[in-house]
Each structure stands twice: as structure tokens, then as C-alpha cells.
PALUM-754419 format. One line per 3 residues: their letters; for each residue x, y, z of C-alpha. Coordinates in nm, 3 decimals, padded with zeros to 5 digits. Example, Ala and Ser with C-alpha at 12.3 -4.5 7.8 and 13.67 -1.06 7.14 Angstrom:
AS> 01.230/-00.450/00.780 | 01.367/-00.106/00.714
//
This chain:
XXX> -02.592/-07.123/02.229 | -02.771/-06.778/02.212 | -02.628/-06.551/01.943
XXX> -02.653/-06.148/01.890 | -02.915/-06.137/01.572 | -02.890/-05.932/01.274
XXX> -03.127/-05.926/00.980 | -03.110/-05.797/00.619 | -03.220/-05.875/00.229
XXX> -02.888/-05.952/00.129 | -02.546/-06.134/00.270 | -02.241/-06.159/00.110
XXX> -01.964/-06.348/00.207 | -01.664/-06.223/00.063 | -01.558/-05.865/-00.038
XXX> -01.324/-05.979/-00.360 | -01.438/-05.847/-00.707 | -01.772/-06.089/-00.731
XXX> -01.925/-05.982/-00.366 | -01.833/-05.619/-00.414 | -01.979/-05.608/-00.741
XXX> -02.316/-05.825/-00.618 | -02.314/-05.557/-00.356 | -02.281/-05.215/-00.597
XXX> -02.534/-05.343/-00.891 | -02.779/-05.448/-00.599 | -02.769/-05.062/-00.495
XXX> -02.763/-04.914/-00.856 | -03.069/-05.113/-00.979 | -03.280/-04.984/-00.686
XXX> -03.089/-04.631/-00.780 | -03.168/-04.617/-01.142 | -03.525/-04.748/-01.085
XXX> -03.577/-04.488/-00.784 | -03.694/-04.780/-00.508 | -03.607/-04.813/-00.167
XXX> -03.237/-04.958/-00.142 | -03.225/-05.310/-00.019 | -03.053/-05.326/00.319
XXX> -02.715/-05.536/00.198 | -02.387/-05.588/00.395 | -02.067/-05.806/00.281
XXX> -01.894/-06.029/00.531 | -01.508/-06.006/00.489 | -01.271/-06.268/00.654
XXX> -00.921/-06.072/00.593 | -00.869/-05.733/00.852 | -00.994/-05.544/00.581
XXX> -01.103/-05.522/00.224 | -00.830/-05.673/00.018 | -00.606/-05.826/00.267
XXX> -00.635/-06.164/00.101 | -00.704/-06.075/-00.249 | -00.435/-06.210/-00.454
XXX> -00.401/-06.222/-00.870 | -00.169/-06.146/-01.159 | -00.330/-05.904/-01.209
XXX> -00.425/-05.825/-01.636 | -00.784/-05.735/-01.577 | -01.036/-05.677/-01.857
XXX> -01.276/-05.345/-01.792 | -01.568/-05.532/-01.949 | -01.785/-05.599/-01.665
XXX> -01.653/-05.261/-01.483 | -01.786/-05.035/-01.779 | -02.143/-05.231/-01.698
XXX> -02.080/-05.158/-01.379 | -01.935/-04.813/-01.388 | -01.940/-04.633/-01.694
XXX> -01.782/-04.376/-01.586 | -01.513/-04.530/-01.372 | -01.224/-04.364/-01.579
XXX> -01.324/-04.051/-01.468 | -01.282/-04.153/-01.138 | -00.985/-04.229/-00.903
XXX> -01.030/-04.565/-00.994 | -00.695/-04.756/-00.960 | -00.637/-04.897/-01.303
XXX> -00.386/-04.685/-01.499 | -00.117/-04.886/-01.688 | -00.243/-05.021/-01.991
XXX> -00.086/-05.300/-02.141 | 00.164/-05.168/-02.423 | 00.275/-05.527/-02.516
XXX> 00.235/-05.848/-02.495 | 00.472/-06.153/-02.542 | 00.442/-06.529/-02.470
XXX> 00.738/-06.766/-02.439 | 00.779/-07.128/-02.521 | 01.139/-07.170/-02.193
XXX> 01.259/-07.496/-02.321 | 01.528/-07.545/-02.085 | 01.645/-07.331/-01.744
XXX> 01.833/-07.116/-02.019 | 01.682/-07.103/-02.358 | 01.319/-06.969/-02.463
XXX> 01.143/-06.975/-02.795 | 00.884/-06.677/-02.890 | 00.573/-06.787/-02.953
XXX> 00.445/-06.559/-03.218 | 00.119/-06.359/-03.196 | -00.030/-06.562/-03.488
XXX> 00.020/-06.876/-03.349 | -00.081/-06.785/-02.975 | -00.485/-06.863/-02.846
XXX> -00.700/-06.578/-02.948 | -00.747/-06.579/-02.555 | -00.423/-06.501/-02.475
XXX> -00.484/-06.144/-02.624 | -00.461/-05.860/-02.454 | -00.514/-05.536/-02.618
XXX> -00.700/-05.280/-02.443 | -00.654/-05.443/-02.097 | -00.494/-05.328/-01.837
XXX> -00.190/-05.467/-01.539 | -00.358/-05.378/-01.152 | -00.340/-05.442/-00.836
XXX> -00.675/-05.638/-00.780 | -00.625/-05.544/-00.399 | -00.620/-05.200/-00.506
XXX> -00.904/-05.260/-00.724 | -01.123/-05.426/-00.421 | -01.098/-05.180/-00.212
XXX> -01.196/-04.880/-00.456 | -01.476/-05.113/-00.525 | -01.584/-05.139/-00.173
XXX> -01.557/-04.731/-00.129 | -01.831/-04.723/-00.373 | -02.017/-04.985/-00.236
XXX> -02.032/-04.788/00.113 | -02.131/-04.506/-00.096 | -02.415/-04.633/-00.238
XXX> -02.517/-04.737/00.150 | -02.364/-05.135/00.127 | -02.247/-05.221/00.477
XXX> -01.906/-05.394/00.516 | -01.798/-05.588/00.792 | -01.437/-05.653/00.695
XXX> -01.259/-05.920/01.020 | -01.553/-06.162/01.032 | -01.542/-06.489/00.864
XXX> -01.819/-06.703/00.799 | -01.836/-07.016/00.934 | -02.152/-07.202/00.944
XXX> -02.460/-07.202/00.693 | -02.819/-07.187/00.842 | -03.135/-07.365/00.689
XXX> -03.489/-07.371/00.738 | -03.703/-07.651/00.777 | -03.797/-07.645/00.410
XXX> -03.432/-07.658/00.330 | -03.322/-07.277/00.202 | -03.043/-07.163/00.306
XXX> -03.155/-06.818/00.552 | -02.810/-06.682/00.626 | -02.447/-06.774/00.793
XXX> -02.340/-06.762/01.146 | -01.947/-06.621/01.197 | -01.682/-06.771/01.351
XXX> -01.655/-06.773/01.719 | -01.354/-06.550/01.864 | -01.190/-06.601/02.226
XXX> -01.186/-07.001/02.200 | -00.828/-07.164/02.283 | -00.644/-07.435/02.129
XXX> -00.895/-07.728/02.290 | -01.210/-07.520/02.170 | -01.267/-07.385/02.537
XXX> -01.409/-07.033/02.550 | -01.089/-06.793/02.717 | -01.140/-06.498/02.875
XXX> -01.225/-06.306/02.591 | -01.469/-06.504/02.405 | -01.759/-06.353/02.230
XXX> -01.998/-06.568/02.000 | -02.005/-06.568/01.665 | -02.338/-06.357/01.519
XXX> -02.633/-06.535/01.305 | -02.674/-06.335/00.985 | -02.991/-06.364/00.847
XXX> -03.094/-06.279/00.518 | -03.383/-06.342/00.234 | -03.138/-06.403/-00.035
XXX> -02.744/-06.557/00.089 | -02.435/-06.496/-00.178 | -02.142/-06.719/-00.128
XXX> -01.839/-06.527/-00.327 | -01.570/-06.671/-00.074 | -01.304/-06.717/-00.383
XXX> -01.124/-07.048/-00.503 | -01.246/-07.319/-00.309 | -01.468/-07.154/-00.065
XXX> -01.572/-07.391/00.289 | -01.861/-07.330/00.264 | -01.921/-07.302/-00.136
XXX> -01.780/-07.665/-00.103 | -02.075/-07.718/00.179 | -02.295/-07.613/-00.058
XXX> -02.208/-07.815/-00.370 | -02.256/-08.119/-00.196 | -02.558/-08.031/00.018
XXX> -02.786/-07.948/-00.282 | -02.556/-08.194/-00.562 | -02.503/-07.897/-00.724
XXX> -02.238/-08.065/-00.972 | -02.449/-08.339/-01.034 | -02.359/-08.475/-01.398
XXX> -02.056/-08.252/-01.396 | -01.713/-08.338/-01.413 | -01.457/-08.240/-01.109
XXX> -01.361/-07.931/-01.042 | -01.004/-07.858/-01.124 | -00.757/-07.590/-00.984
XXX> -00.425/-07.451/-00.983 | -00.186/-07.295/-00.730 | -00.109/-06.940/-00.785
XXX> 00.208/-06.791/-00.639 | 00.325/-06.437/-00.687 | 00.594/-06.182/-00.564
XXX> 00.573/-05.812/-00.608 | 00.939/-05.645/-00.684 | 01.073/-05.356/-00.696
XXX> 01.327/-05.330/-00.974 | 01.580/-05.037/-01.109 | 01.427/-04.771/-01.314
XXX> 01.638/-04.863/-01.652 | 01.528/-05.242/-01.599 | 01.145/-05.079/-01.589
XXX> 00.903/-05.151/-01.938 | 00.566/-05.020/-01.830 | 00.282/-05.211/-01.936
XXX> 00.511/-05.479/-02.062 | 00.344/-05.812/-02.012 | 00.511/-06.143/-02.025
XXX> 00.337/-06.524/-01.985 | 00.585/-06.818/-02.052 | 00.498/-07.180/-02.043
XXX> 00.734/-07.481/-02.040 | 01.052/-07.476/-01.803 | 01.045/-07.561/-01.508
XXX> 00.733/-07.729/-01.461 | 00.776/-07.969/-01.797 | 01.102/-08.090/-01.650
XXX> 00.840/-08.320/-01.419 | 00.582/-08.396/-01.680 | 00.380/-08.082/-01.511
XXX> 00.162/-07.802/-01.650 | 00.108/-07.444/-01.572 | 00.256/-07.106/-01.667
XXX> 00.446/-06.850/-01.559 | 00.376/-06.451/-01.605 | 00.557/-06.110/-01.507
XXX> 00.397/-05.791/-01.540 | 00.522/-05.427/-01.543 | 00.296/-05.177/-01.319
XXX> 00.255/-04.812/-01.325 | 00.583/-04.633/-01.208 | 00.427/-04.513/-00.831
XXX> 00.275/-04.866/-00.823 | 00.224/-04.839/-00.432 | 00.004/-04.583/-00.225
XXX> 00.298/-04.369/-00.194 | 00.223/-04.101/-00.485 | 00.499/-03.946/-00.406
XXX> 00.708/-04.248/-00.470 | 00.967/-04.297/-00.759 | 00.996/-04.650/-00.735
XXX> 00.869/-04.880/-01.076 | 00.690/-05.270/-00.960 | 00.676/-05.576/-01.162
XXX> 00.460/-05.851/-01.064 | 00.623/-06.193/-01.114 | 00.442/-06.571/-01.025
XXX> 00.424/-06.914/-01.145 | 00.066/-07.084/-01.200 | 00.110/-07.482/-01.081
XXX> -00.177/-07.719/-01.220 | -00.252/-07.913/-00.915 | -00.331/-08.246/-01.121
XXX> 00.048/-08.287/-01.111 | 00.153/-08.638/-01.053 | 00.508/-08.625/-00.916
XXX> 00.456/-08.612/-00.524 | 00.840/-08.473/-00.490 | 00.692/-08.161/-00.668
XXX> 00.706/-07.832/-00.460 | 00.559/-07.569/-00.645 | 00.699/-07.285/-00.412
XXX> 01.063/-07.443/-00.543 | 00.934/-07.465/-00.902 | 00.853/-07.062/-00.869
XXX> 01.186/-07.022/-00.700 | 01.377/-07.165/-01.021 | 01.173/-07.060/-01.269
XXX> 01.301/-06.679/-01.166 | 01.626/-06.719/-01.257 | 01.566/-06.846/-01.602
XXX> 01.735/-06.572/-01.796 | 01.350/-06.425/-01.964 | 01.247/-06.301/-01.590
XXX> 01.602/-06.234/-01.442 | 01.678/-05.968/-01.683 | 01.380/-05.785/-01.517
XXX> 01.460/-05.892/-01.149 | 01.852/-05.849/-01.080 | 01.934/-05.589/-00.857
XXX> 01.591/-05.550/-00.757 | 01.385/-05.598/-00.401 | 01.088/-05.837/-00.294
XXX> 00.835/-05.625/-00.149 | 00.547/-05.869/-00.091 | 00.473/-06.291/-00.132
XXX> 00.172/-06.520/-00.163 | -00.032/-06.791/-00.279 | -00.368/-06.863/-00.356
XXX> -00.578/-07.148/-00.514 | -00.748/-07.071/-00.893 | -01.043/-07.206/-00.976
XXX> -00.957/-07.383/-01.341 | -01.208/-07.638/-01.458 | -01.414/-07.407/-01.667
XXX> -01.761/-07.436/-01.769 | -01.761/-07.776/-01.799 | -01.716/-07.807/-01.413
XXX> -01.945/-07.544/-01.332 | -02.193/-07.631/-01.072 | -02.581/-07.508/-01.014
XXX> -02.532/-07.161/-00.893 | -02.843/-07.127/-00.803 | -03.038/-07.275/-00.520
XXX> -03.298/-07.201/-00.245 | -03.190/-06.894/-00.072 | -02.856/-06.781/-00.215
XXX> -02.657/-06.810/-00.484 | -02.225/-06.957/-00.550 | -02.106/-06.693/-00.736
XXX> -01.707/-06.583/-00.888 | -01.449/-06.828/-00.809 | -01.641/-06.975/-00.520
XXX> -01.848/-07.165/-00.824 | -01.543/-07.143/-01.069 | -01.664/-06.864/-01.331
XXX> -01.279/-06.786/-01.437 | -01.139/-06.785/-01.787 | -00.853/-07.017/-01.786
XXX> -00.787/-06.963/-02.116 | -00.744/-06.588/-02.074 | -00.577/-06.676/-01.747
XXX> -00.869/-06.379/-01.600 | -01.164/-06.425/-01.336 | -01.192/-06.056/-01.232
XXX> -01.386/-05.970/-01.509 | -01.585/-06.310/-01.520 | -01.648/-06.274/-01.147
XXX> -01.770/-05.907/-01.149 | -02.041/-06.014/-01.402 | -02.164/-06.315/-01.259
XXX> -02.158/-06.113/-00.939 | -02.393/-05.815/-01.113 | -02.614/-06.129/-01.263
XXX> -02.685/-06.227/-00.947 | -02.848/-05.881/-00.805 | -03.020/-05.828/-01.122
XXX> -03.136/-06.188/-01.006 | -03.203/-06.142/-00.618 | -03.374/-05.788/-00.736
XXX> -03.618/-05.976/-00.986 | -03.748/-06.221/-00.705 | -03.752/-05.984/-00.465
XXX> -03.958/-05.779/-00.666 | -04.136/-06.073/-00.750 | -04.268/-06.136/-00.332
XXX> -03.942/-06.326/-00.250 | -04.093/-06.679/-00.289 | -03.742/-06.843/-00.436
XXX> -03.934/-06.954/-00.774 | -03.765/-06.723/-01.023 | -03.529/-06.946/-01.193
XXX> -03.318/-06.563/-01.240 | -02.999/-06.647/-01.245 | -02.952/-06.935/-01.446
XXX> -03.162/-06.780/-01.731 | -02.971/-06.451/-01.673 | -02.606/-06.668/-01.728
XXX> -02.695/-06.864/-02.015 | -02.826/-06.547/-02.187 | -02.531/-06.342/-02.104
XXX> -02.191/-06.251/-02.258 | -01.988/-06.455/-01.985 | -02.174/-06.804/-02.031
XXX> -02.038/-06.726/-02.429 | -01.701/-06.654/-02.307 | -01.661/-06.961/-02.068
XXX> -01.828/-07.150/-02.427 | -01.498/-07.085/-02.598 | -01.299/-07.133/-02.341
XXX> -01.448/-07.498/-02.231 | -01.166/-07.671/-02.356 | -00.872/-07.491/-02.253
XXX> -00.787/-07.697/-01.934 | -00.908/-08.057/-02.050 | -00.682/-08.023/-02.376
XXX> -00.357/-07.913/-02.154 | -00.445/-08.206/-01.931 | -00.490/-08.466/-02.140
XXX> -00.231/-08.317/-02.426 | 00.073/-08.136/-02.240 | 00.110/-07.800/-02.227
XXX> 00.283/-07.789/-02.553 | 00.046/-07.995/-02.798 | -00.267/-07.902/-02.623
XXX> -00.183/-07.490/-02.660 | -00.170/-07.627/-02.983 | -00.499/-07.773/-03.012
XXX> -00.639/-07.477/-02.808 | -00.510/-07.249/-03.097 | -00.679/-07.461/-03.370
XXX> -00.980/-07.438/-03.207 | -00.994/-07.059/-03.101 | -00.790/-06.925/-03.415
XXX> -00.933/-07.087/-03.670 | -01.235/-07.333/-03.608 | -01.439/-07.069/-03.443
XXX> -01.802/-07.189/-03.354 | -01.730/-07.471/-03.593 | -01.559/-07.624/-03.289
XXX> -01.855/-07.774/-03.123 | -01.723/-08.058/-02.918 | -01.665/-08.067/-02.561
XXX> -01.335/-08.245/-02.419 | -01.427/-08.407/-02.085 | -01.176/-08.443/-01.810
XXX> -01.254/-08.708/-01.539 | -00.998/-08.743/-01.292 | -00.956/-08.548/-00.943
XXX> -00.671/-08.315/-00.934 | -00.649/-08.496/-00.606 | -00.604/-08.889/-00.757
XXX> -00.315/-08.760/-00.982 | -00.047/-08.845/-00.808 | 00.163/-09.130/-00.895
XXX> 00.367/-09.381/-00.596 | 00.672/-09.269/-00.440 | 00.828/-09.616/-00.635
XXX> 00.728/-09.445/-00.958 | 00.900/-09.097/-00.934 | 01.233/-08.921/-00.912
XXX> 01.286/-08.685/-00.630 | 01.358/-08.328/-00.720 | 01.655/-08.178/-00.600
XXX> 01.577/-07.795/-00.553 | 01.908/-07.627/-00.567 | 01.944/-07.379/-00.247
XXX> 01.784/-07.013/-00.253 | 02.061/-06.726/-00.396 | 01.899/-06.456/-00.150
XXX> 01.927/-06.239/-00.485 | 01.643/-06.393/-00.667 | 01.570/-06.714/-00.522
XXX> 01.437/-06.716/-00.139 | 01.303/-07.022/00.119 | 00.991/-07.051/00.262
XXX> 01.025/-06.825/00.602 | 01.189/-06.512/00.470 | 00.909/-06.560/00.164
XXX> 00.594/-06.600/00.457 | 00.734/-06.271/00.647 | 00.655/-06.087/00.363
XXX> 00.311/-06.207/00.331 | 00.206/-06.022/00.643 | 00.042/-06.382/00.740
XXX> -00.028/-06.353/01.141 | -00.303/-06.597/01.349 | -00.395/-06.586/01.711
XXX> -00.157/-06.869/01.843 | -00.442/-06.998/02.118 | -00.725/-07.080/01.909
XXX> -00.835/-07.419/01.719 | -00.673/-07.547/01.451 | -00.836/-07.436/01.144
XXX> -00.689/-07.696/00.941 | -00.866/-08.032/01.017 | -00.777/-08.413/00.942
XXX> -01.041/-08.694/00.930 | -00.821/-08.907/01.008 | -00.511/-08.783/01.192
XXX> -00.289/-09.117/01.161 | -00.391/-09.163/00.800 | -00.017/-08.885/00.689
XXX> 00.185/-09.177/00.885 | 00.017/-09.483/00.833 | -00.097/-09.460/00.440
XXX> 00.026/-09.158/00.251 | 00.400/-09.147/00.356 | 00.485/-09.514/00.255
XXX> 00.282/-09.442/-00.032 | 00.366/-09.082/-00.170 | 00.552/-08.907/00.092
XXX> 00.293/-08.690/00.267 | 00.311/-08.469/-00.016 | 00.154/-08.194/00.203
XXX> 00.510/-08.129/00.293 | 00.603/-08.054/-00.041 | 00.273/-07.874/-00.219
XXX> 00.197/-07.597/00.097 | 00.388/-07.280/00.011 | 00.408/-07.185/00.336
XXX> 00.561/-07.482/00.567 | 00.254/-07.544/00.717 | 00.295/-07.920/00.717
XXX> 00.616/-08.092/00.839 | 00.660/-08.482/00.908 | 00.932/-08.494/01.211
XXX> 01.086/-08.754/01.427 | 01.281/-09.076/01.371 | 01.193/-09.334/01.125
XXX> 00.893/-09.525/01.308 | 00.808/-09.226/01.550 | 00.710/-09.003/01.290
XXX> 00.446/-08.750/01.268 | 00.249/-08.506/01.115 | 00.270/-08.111/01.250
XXX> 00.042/-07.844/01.109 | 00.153/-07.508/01.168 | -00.146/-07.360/01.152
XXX> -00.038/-07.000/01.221 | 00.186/-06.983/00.859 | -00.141/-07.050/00.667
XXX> -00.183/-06.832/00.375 | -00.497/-06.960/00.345 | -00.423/-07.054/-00.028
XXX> -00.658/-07.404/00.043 | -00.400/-07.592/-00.152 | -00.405/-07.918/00.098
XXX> -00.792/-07.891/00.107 | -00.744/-07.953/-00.282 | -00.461/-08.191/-00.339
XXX> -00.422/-08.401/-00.053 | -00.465/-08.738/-00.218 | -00.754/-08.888/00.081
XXX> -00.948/-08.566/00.064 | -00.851/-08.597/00.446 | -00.760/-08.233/00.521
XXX> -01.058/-07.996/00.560 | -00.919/-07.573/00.543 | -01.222/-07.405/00.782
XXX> -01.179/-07.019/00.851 | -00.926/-06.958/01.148 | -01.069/-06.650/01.391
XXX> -01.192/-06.367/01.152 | -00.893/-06.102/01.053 | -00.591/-06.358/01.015
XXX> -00.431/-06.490/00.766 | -00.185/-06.290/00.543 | -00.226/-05.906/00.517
XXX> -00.151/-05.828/00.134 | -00.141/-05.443/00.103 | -00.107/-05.422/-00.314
X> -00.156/-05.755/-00.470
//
């Protein structure tokens, strides 16, 4: 097929905080060292910058004061500074212990950070990027990586618009546009299609253990001004989720009183979500339920009754740590932020973590370019191992593997031992084997869950919960999610563990209907948050998330 052309240095994919940051230090090194700019532009699947950015958010201004030191001078969207900081033990639906500030992970600190809307955040980010001449296609997603003949990867061709449901151009087709570039940076977020091409087409986790991850859900509220504790922020850890042998955490945050765009608005935001470890074994689990209870467990309802939902989603976190880290560099690009897995579980942050490795790979893709472009600077690897993020990942290496193989209660324990007191002295590394995805036990083996029904008040189901994620597809077009097999949900996994698809996807995209030996599997493609939960957990590796037409997917305004 012929395809419009378009040729510059530097691609991103993905305008979240690792892109957008690639993108700015890329400009400011050619700035500061008064060269000719390198001609850069970000690719950005959502209908514009931030539409499918989704965390907490407690972010840490480390990498940002790198990045801009003067950003507090600036209308930069990061005001409320966390004032305190509590984490709770919730040992049943009604009781909590306080965990106290001695005993808690050195990790879990957070003085001097701050509660944001990473949204927010993105798209200040990308102002400044457009500033400094970066040009952003936000509505275009990536679909397909293009090589050479000597194997480097020399850009990405988008997704093709105006195809219908059998892949048949319609009346408004146009072709997707090849993107070529010297240097190709893959910051697509958690579980990235094509930073998951990419691993396996160059073995980049070679002698590596699996990658783990976690589902994130959140809901922004807005609550009654006397129920309002600004820059209060809470983590718990223990109900519901231990109630099924599970691990994760929950959080709830307090925002700045005029949280939303509205300046002019007297309304005060809290952030609320549950964090669900996906190597759950209990197929009956729904984490969307799990969320649902864990808000009316008297520690988060004190905050939320008589209060509104203004927004939902989900998205997939990135969790295995440095141990699970793959190559991020190879011929012709770079896997950079949560695309390679660069957050800090134990500080339950990646903004920070994916800004810098985002800024170490321009100072990277400026050195070789510098250097005659000839993809023989070994930049970025030397630039991460010598860097302040490859020492925070270090202490954090063991976070996840000790939780896994521990429980959340005895391996927070552990992690504490190790960060609070053993230091450096700590010097082994905990492996962790199995596949989020081979967790799950037989249906034989577990009980069901019985999810009491939604309140309306603080408990909601999965439809009312989608509508406020702003999530819209074009109906007529492929479906983006695709099966290898698509008689293997009847025929294997719901004798053997229920087609837990039907359970894990917070948005009702999967449904098994029909009468016992007519049943089958429907994908309703068009609720996808595009959290890439069944890409991750389904227990055959059978379902494969691509991107849908560039600009769907949810629309998050704030999160």
C-alpha cells in the first residue's frame, strides 16, 4: 500500500510524562548548547494530550527540577503539597490498624511531594514542549514498527482510519502515515503493543525474570467542604483484597480546593482507587468489585458520604521493578517509562522515574547523533546505570517479589527491614518466577465471591462507572482486541477457570452468553478503557490489546 511520508530525527510514541519529557530535554540540550534543534514530534493515541493518562497521582518534583528548574515559577499545575501522610493496616470491612511512621518502608515517605493531576501535569508538559518547537500529533496511534534490512528499527506506521468491522476500507478511509525517524522512542505506558513487539523481537528480557503488573482503578469525587483535608494522603493495605489471599493497596488523596479547570470553582476533589496485583489466583476475583467494597470501609467513607463521582478509570502499572527490566536500548530507538517498566513500586510512583529515564534517553539520542548517528554509542545504558534512578529502582528491587512470595502483611515487613534498617547492607536480590498470567488456581479450587449489590451512594456497577470515563470508539471498525484462538474462552478456560476475562475487565468488555453448551465469548470492544488488563492476565496469553482507530478510548479530563 502507498503511504503519505514524513521524516524527522526523533519519534515518540506516547505523550505521557516519559515522551513529553524525551521530547523537552531533546530541545533544551540543543538550547543550552546553542545547535540547531532536532526536528522531534510525539505521536499521541488519546484525542489529545492527557486523555488517557491515568495515576494516583503523589508525584515527586525530582526529575521536573532537572527538567525545569524553574517550573514553580511557572503556571505549572502542581500546587497541593502533601501536609500528611498516613498508612493503614484495614483488617476487616470495618476495623483498621495505623501503621506507624517508624515502622512504615522508608519508600512510603512522602515529605516534600506533592498530590496532582498527572493529566494536568501532561498537558502543561506538552505546552512547553510546543514551545521549545516539539511537534505533537495528539489522535494518531501507532500501530506497526518498521525495520531495515540490517534490522534497526527506522520509525512506526499509524493506524489505518475508515476500515469497517471486516477490515474493508469504507467510504472514508485514509491510510495510516510511515513515520520515519533516525532514532524511534517507544513511551506507550504499561504494557505498550508495540514495547511488547519489541521485547521479544530483539530478547530484550533475556535472563530476566517476567514482568509483573497491577491493575489500577481510580475515581475522582467531589466531596463537602467540611469533609475536605487538603494535602491529606491516605494508602491502606489489607481489606478487601486479603479476604481472597490477594495483594495490592488502596490510596485516597485530597487535591487543591479548585481541583478542576474551573478557577472560579469552590468545589474541594479527593482522588480515591484500589491497586489489584494481577498475580491473583482466585479466578472469581473482580477487581472493579474489590474497589467497589473497599469504599465503604469506614477509613475512605468518612471522606466520600454525601459526595459526587466526577470521573472513573483503569489502567495497567508496570510493577516488576528492576529486576524485570528489559534492554532499553536497541538499534534505532529506545523502551522508555512504563513501556519498559521504570516505576517505583515501592514508592507506589513512575512519574518521576519515567520523566528521567525519558531525559536519559535525549541526552542519549543527542550523544549519537552528535556522534554521526551510526547506533554504536552504548548511551543509554551507561547513562541509567550511572544515574540516580538505576539507584532508586536498586532499593526498591525487592518490593514486589517479597509481597508476592510473603503476603502483603509479612513481606511490608521484610520490605521495612530491608529499607529501614539494613540499608546497602541488604545486598540480595529476591527473584520472582512465575507469570502474573499462570497464577490462577482451577475453578474446583476456589470459592466464588459474592459482591454485594452497588448502594448508588458509594458503591456503583460497571455502566454508570464507564459513562464517566468518557470511553467512546467508532462502532464500524475492527476489533482491536484479538484472540489466537477464538474457541479456546469455551472450550478450555471456562471448564477450567471460568473465562476469568469476565471477571478481571473493569469495563464489561468480555461477557460469556447463551445456554449451557451454546455458549460464547462477546468482546465489546467499544467499552475498552484500554487499561490492557486481558492482554496481561488472560491465563493462554490468547488475547492480544492492538490500538483501536487513533482518538478513542476514554477521554479523562483531570486524572
Amino acid at each position: 500500500m502507498e503511504r503519505e511520508c514524513m521524516e524527522f530525527d526523533v519519534v515518540i510514541i506516547g505523550a505521557g510524562p516519559a515522551g513529553l519529557a524525551a521530547a523537552c530535554q531533546l530541545m533544551l540540550i540543543a538550547k543550552q548548547q546553542k545547535k540547531p534543534p532536532p526536528n522531534v514530534c510525539v505521536l499521541e493515541k488519546g484525542a489529545e494530550v492527557g486523555a488517557h493518562i491515568l495515576s494516583g497521582a503523589v508525584f515527586e518534583t525530582r526529575a521536573l527540577d532537572e527538567l525545569f528548574p524553574d517550573w514553580e515559577h511557572t503556571d505549572a499545575p502542581i500546587v497541593s503539597q502533601v501536609a500528611e501522610n498516613h498508612l493503614y493496616w484495614l483488617t476487616n470491612a470495618n476495623n483498621h490498624l495505623v501503621v506507624p511512621e517508624h515502622l512504615a518502608p522508608d519508600s512510603m515517605n512522602n515529605d516534600g511531594n506533592y498530590i496532582i493531576s498527572l493529566g494536568l501535569l501532561c498537558r502543561w508538559l506538552a505546552k512547553q514542549a510546543e514551545q521549545l518547537g516539539v511537534e505533537i500529533f495528539p489522535g494518531f496511534a501507532a500501530s506497526d514498527i518498521c525495520y531495515d534490512s540490517s534490522n534497526a528499527v527506522t520509525g512506526v506506521i499509524t493506524s489505518d482510519m475508515g476500515r469497517d468491522k471486516q477490515g474493508k476500507p469504507k467510504a472514508t478511509f485514509e491510510a495510516g502515515i510511515e513515520l520515519k525517524a533516525k532514532y524511534t522512542i517507544f513511551a506507550e505506558g504499561s504494557r505498550g503493543h508495540l514495547g511488547k513487539q519489541l521485547i521479544a523481537h530483539y530478547h530484550l528480557d533475556n535472563n530476566k525474570p517476567p514482568q509483573h503488573y497491577a491493575l489500577g482503578i481510580k475515581e475522582l469525587w467531589k466531596i463537602p467542604a467540611k469533609q475536605h483535608q487538603e494535602g491529606l494522603v491516605i494508602h491502606g493495605t489489607g481489606f478487601p483484597l486479603s479476604e481472597s489471599d490477594s495483594t495490592g493497596g488502596s490510596f485516597l488523596y485530597h487535591l487543591e480546593g479548585n481541583r478542576l479547570e474551573d478557577q472560579n470553582s469552590e468545589e474541594h476533589y479527593v482522588a480515591v482507587g484500589l491497586i489489584v496485583d494481577l498475580n491473583y489466583q482466585n479466578p472469581y476475583l473482580s477487581p472493579f468489585d474489590e474497589f467497589q467494597r473497599m469504599k465503604h470501609h469506614p477509613v475512605f467513607a468518612q471522606y466520600l458520604h454525601g459526595g459526587e463521582r466526577i470521573t472513573y478509570g483503569a489502567r495497567a502499572i508496570t510493577k516488576g521493578g528492576l529486576s524485570s527490566l528489559p534492554r532499553q536500548q536497541f538499534h534505532g530507538g529506545l523502551l522508555i517509562g512504563c513501556d519498559a517498566g521504570t516505576l517505583n513500586f515501592g514508592k507506589i510512583k513512575g512519574s518521576h522515574t519515567a520523566m528521567k529515564s525519558g531525559m536519559l534517553a535525549a541526552q542519549a539520542i543527542h550523544d549519537e547523533l552528535t556522534a554521526g548517528f551510526a547506533h554504536t554509542v552504548p548511551g543509554y545504558e551507561r547513562l541509567f546505570h550511572d544515574s540516580w534512578l538505576y539507584q532508586e529502582l536498586h532499593q526498591s528491587r525487592n518490593v514486589g517479589a517479597n509481597i508476592h512470595k510473603y503476603g502483603q502483611l509479612f513481606g511490608g515487613v521484610l520490605t521495612s527491614i530491608e529499607q529501614n534498617w539494613l540499608k546497602d547492607r541488604a545486598t540480595w536480590t529476591l527473584p520472582d518466577s512465575l507469570p502474573d498470567h499462570l497464577r490462577l488456581k482451577p475453578l474446583a479450587k476456589c470459592k466464588p465471591i459474592a459482591y454485594p449489590k452497588p448502594d448508588g451512594m458509594l458503591s456503583f456497577d460497571k455502566p454508570s462507572s464507564l459513562y464517566l470515563s468518557g470511553t467512546q470508539h467508532e462502532e464500524n471498525q475492527p476489533c482491536h482486541l484479538v484472540l489466537s484462538d477464538p474457541m479456546l474462552p469455551i472450550t478450555s478456560h471456562l471448564a477450567e477457570n471460568g473465562e476469568p476475562s469476565q471477571y478481571y475487565c473493569p469495563a464489561g468488555v468480555y461477557e460469556i452468553v447463551g445456554d449451557a453448551g451454546q455458549q460464547r465469548l462477546v468482546i465489546n470492544a467499544a467499552n475498552c478503557l484500554h487499561c490492557k488488563t486481558c492482554d496481561i492476565k488472560d491465563p493462554s496469553q490468547n488475547i492480544t490489546w492492538r490500538p483501536p482507530e487513533g482518538g478513542g478510548g476514554p477521554n479523562y479530563p483531570n486524572m
